[in-house]
C-alpha positions in Angstrom: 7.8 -15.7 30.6 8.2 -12.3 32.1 6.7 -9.0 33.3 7.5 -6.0 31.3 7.8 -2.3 32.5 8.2 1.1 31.0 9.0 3.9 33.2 8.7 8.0 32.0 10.3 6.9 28.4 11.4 9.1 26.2 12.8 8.8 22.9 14.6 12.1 20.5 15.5 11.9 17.3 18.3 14.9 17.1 15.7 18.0 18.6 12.6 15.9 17.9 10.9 14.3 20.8 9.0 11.2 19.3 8.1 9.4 22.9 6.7 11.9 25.6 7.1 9.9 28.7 6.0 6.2 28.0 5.1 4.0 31.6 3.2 1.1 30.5 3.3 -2.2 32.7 2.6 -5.6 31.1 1.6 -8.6 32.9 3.9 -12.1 33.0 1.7 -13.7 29.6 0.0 -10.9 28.6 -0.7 -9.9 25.0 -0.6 -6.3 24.9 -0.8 -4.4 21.9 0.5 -1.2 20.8 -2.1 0.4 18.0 -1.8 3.5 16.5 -1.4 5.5 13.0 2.1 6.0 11.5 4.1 8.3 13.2 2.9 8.2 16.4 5.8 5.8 18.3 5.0 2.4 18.2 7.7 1.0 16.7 9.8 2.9 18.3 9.0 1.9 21.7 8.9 -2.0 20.2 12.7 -1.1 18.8 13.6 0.1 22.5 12.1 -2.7 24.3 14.2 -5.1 21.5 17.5 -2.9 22.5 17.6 -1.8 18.7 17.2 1.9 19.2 18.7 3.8 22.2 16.8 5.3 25.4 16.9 9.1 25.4 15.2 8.6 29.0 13.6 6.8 31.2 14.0 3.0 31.8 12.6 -0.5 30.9 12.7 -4.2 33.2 12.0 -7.4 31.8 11.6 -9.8 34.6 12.4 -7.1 37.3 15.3 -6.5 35.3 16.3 -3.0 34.1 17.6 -3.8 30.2 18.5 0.1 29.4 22.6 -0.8 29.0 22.1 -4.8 27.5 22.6 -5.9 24.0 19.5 -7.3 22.4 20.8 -10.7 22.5 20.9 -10.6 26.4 17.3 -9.6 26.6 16.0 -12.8 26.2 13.5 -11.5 23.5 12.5 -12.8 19.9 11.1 -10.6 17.0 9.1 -11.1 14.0 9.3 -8.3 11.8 6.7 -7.5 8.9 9.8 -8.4 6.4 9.6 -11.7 6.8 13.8 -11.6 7.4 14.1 -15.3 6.3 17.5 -16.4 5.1 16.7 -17.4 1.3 20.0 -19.5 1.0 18.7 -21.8 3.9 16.0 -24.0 4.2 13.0 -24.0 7.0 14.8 -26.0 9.0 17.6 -24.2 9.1 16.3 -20.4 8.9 14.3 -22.0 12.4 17.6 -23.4 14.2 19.9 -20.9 13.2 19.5 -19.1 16.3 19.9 -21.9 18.5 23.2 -22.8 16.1 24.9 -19.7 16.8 24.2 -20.1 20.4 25.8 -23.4 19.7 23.2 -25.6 21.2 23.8 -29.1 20.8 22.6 -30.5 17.6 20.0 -33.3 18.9 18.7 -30.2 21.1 18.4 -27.8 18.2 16.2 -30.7 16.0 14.1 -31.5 18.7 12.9 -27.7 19.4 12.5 -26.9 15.3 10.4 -30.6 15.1 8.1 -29.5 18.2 7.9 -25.6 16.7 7.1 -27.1 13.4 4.3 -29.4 14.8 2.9 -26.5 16.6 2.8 -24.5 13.3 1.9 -27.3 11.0 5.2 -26.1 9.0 6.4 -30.1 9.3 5.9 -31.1 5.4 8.0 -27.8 4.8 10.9 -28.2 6.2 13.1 -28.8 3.5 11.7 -26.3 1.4 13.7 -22.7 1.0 11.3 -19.3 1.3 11.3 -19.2 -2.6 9.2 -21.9 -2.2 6.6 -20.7 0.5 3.5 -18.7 -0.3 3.5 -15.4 2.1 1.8 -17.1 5.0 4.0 -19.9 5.7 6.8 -17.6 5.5 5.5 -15.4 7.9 4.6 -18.9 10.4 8.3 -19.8 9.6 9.2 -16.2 10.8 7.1 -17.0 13.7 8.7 -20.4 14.3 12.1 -18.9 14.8 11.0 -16.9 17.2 9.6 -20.0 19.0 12.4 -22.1 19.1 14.2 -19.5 21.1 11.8 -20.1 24.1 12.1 -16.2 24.9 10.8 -14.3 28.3 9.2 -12.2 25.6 7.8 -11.9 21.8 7.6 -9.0 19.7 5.9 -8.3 16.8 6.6 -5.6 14.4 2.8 -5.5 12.4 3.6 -8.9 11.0 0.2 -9.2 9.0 1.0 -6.2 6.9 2.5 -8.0 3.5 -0.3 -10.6 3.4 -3.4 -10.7 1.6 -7.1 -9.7 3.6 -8.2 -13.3 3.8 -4.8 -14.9 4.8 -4.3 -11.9 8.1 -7.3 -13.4 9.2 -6.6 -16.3 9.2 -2.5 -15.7 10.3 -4.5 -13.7 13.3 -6.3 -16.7 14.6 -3.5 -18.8 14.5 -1.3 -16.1 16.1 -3.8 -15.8 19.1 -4.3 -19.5 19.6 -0.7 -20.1 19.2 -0.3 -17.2 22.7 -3.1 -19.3 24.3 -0.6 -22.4 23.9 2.3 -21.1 24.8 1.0 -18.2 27.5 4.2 -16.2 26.4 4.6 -12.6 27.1 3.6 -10.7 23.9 3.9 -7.3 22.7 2.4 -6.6 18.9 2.6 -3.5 16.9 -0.2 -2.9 14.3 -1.7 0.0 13.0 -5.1 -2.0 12.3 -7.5 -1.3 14.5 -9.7 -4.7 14.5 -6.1 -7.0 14.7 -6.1 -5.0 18.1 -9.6 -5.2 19.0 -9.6 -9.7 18.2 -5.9 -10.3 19.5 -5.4 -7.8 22.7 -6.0 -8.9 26.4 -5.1 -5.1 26.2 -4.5 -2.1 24.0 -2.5 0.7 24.1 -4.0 3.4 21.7 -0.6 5.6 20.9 -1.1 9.1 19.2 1.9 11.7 18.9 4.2 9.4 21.5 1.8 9.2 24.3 -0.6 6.9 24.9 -4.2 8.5 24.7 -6.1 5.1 26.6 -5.0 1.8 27.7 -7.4 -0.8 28.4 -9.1 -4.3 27.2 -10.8 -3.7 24.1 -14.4 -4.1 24.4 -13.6 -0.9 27.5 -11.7 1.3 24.5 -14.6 0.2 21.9 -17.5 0.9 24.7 -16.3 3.8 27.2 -13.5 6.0 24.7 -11.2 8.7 26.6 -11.2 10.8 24.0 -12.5 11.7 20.4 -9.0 10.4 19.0 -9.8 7.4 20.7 -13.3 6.8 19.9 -12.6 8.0 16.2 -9.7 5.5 15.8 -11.1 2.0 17.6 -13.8 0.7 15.3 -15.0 0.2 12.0 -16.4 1.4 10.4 -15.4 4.8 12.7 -17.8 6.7 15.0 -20.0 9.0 13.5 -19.0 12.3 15.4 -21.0 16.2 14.7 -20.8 19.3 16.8 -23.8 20.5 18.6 -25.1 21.8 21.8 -26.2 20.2 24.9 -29.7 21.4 25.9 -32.2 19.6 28.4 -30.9 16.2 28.3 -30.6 16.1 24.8 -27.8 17.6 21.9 -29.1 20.0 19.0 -27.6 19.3 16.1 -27.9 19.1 12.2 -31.4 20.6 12.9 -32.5 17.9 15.1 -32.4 16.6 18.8 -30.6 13.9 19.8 -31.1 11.9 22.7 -27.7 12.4 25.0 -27.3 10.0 28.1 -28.2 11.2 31.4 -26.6 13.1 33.4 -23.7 14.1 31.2 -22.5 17.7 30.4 -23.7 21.1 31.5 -26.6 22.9 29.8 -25.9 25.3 26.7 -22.2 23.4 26.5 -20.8 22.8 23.2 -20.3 19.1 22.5 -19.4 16.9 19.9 -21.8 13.8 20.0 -20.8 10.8 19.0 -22.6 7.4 18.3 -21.6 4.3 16.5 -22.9 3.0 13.1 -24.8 0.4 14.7 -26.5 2.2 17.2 -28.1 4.4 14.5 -31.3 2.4 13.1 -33.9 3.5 10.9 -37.2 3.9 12.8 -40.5 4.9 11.9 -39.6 8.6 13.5 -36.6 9.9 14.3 -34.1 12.6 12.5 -34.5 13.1 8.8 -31.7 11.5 7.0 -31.1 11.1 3.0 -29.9 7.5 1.6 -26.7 8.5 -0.3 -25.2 5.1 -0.9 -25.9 1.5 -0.3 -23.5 -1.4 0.5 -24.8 -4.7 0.9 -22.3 -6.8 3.2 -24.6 -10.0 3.4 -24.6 -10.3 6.7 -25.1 -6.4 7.2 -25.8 -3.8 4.9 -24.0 -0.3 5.3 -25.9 2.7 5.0 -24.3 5.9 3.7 -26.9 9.1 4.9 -26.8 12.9 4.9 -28.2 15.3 7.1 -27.7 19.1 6.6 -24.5 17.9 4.2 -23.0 16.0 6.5 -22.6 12.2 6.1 -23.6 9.3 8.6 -22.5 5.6 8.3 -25.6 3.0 9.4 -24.7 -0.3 9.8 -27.7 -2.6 9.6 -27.8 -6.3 10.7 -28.9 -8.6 7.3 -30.0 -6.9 4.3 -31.8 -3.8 3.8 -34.2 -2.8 0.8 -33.5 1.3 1.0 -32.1 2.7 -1.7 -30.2 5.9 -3.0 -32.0 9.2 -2.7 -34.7 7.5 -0.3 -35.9 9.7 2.7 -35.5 7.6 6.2 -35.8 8.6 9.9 -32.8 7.3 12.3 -33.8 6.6 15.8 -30.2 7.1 18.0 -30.0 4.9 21.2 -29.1 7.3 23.9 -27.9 4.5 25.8 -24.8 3.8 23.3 -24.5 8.1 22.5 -21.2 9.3 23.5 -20.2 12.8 24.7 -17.5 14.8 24.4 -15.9 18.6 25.1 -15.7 20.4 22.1 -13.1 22.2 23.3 -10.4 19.6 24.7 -12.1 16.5 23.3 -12.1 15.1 26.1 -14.9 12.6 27.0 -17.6 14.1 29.2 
């Protein structure tokens, strides 16, 4: 296991600059994860730290180690990629000790590491089987269990979930998490899916445009967001978010007032207020709101409403009886309301 560090990195493509001074530090055994939308570095900086793309500036230590100048296969890192990369001419067994084979590892030593790995993963009754054979989720464990074997200083994870179906990434995310638990190995995962963030991370890095806009655990980036990009992007569904103005304690907007917390903002400044679907209920009074769609979840039911054309999302715990085109009154918490400048976005 090891410490990781990036210091003022910067990455350019020809005259574009894709990574505006990256520092990050991640603890010995920490899973951090790197979220973002395409295009905004995250893979990039994963390629950098795995020596696959070069360092414009800037520098970054595994283990107190600066790594800028070392080959990948001197970093003492494994990778899974979203591909799978799984040799189709070899089986399980092989595609998981083929590392340790060109590393020439003693045979007995190579077999006891991909039995242990394959325990761990419950790939044992597979091992003899070749990827043509494996449904998209033991592929991606066998990806996984290559990486293992290695007994790296670090993992990286290139959003491995991607190519599987919804059901099986919840399940490959469980296993993922438990399997850091066990093994208390460094880990640094790219994903562009916000809740595989929020139910993996010990932290997050939220990444937009090459910088990172907020780092923290993720109940902090879910409950106190730095910005409106932040607290637009961590959730789902996705803040609800209107303009108004900040008048005695309260925000005017869509024709209504809403109740803002205390002691935030300066009087007659224009805001954007922001407050999450679940902390919008239906009350007996309240702001006027219009039922525009209902979608029942079982265990919640999601609310679409309108209010001066603009549209709301209500997340309701258990089942609801509104329907379309009925008339209801949402009472905000101002507790759980969120502020911030119109101008910079910036929270207030």
């Amino acid at each position: 296991m090891a410490a990781v560090s990036f210091q003022e990195l910067r990455k350019n493509f020809g005259s574009t600059q894709v990574l505006h001074g990256i520092s990050l530090e991640i603890a010995d055994g920490e899973f951090m994860v790197l979220v973002g939308p395409s295009g905004c570095g995250k893979s990039t900086l994963l390629r950098m730290l795995a020596g696959l793309e070069d360092i414009t500036a800037g520098s970054i230590a595994i283990d107190d180690r600066v790594v800028n100048d070392l080959e990948s296969k001197d970093r003492d890192i494994a990778m899974v990629f979203q591909s799978y990369a799984l040799y189709p001419h070899m089986t399980v067994r092989d595609n998981m000790g083929f590392s340790l084979k060109l590393r020439k590892d003693k045979k007995t030593r190579i077999d006891e590491r991909v039995a242990r790995t394959a325990k761990i993963l419950n790939l044992e009754p597979y091992l003899e089987r070749y990827p043509r054979e494996l449904s998209g989720g033991q592929r991606q464990r066998v990806a996984m269990g290559r990486a293992i074997v290695r007994d790296p200083k670090v993992f990286l994870f290139d959003e491995p979930l991607s190519n599987l179906d919804a059901k099986l990434r919840v399940a490959m995310r469980a296993e993922i998490k438990a399997l850091h638990q066990r093994l208390q190995t460094t880990t640094v995962y790219v994903t562009h899916d916000q809740v595989e963030a929020m139910t993996m991370a010990d932290r997050i890095a939220v990444m937009n445009e090459g910088r990172i806009e907020q780092l923290g655990a993720p109940l902090e980036l879910y409950d106190r967001p730095a910005n409106l990009f932040v607290a637009q992007f961590i959730g789902s569904p996705a803040m609800n978010v209107f303009e108004g103005i900040l008048r005695d304690g309260a925000v005017e907007a869509l024709g209504a007032r809403w109740p803002a917390p205390k002691n935030k903002g300066i009087q007659g400044q224009p805001v954007r207020y922001g407050i999450r679907p679940e902390h919008l209920q239906p009350g007996r009074d309240g702001v006027p709101a219009e039922v525009v769609v209902v979608e029942p979840m079982g265990h919640e039911t999601e609310l679409l409403v309108r209010i001066n054309d603009i549209d709301l999302i209500v997340v309701m715990h258990g089942r609801s009886a509104h329907a379309p085109g009925e008339r209801i009154f949402l009472a905000p918490q101002a507790a759980n309301a969120h502020l911030f400048d119109a101008a910079s976005g910036r929270r207030i």
